[in-house]
C-alpha positions as CSV (number, residue, x, y, z in Angstrom):
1,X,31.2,28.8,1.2
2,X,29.7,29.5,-2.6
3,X,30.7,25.8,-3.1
4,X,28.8,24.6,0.3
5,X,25.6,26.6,-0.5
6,X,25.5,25.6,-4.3
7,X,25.9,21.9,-3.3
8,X,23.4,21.8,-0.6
9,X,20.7,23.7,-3.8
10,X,21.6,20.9,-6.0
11,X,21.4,18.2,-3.0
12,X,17.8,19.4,-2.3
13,X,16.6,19.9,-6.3
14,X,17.7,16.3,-7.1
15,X,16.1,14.7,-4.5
16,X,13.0,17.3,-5.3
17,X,13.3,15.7,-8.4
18,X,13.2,12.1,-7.4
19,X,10.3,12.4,-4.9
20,X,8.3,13.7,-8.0
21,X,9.6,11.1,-10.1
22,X,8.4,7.9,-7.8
23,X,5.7,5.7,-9.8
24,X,4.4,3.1,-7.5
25,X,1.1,3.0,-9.4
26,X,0.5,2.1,-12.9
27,X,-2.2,4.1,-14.4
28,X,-2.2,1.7,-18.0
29,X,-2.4,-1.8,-15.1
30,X,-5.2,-4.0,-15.6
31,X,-6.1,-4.0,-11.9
32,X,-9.2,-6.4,-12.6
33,X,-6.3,-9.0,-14.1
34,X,-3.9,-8.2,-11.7
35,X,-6.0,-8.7,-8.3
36,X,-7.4,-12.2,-10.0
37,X,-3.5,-13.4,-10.2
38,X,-2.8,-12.2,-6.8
39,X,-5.9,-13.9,-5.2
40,X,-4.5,-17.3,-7.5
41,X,-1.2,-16.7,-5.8
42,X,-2.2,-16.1,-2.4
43,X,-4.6,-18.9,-1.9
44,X,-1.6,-21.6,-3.4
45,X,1.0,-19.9,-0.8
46,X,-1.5,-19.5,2.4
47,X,-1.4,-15.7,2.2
48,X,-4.0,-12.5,2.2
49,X,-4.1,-9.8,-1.1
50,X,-3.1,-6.8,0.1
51,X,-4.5,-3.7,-1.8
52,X,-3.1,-0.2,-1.3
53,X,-5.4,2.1,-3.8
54,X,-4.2,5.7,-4.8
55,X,-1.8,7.3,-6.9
56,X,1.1,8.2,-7.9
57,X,-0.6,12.1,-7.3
58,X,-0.5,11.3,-3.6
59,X,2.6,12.0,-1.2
60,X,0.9,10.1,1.3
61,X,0.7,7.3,-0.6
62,X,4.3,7.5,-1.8
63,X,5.1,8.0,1.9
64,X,3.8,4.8,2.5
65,X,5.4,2.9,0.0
66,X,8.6,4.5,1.4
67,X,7.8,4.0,5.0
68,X,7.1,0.6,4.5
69,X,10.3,-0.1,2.0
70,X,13.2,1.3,4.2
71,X,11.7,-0.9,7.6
72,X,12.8,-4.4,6.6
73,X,10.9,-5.9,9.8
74,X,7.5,-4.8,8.1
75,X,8.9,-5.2,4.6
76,X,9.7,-8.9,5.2
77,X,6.6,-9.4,7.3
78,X,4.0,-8.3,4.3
79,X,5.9,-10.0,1.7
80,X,5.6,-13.2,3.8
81,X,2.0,-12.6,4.0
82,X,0.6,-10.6,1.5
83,X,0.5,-10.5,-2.0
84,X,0.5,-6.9,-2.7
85,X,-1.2,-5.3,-5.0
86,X,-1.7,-1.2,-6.2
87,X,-4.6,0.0,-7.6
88,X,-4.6,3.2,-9.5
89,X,-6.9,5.8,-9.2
90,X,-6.4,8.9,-11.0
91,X,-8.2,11.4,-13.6
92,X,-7.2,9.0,-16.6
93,X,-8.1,5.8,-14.8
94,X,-10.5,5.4,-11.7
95,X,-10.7,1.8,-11.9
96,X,-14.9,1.9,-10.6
97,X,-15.2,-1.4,-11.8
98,X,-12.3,-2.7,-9.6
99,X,-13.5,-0.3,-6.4
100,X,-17.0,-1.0,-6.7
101,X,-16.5,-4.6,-6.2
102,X,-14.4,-3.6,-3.4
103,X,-17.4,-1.6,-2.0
104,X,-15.7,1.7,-2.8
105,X,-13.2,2.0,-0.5
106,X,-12.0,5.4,-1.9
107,X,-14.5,7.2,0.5
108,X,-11.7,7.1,2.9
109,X,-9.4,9.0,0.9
110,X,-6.1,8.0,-0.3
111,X,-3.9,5.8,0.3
112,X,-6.6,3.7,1.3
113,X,-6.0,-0.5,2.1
114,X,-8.1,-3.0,1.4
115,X,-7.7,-6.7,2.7
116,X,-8.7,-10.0,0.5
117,X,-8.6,-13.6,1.8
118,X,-7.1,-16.1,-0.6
119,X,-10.3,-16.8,-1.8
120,X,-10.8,-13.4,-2.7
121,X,-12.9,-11.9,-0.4
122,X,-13.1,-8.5,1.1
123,X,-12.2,-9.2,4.5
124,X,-11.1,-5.4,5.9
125,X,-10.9,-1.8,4.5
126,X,-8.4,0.4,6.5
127,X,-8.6,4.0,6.4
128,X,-4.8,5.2,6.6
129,X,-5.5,8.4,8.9
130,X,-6.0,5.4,11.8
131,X,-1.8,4.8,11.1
132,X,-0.7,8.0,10.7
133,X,1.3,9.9,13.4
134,X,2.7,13.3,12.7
135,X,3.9,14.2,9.1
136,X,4.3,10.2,8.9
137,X,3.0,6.8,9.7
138,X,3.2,5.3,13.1
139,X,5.8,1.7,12.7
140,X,3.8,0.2,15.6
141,X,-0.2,1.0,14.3
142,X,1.2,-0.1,10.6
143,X,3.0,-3.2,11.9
144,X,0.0,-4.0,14.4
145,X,-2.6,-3.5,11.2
146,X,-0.2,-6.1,9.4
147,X,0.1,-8.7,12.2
148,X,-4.2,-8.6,12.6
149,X,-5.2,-9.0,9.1
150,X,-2.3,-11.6,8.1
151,X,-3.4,-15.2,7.8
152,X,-2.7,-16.5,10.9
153,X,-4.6,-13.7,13.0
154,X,-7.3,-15.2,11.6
155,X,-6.7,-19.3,12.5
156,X,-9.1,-20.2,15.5
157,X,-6.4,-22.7,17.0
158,X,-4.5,-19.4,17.8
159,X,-6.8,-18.2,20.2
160,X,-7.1,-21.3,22.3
């Protein structure tokens, strides 16, 4: 029983551990170099930029990047569709110049997603309370915000 309960302490402290240890964010990126290669990339491939700004501070954030991750229907459906991008925001690096250009979308807290065309433009800015549900995000509001801001939502000949 000593072994049981001593297992189960170090089962729980290890993955206490990794949870802290996630970076999805790079505080040293250049996010103004990083969103111009992403908005080169999407426009050759037909695609949207997708932005998700926070940090690596934020569990909701990092429950995001996990949520999305381990569903391989959404997974495969924003890689097909998106380039992705993460902007950083953080004590050490707020990235204003980035954010202001994207009209600050940190007024809606963190994470918080922002939607480029291939030519760059700011097209949609979703506050991620709207796909929450619980202690977690909702799979059908996140897949749903996908499927409306990819591409193809956006061709006219689709809504013949």
């Amino acid at each position: 029983m000593k072994n049981l309960f001593a297992g189960i302490i170090i089962l729980f402290t290890v993955n206490s551990i990794y949870a802290q240890e996630i970076k999805i964010y790079d505080p040293e990126a250049n996010a103004k170099e990083e969103l111009a290669d992403a908005v080169k990339k999407a426009s050759m491939e037909n695609k949207h930029v997708f932005i998700q700004v926070g940090g690596n501070w934020c569990p909701w954030c990092i429950k995001f990047h996990r949520f999305v991750d381990a569903d391989s229907e959404i997974k495969i459906f924003v890689e097909e569709n998106f380039e992705i991008v993460r902007v950083n925001y953080d004590p050490k690096n707020k990235n204003k110049e980035v954010l202001a250009g994207l009209e600050f979308p940190q007024r809606f807290g963190f994470p918080v997603f922002v939607i480029l065309d291939g030519e760059g433009n700011r097209i949609h800015t979703q506050n991620s309370a709207f796909l929450e549900k619980d202690d977690g995000y909702d799979r059908n509001k996140v897949l749903r915000f996908f499927k409306n801001w990819a591409p193809s939502a956006l061709e006219p000949e689709n809504y013949k």
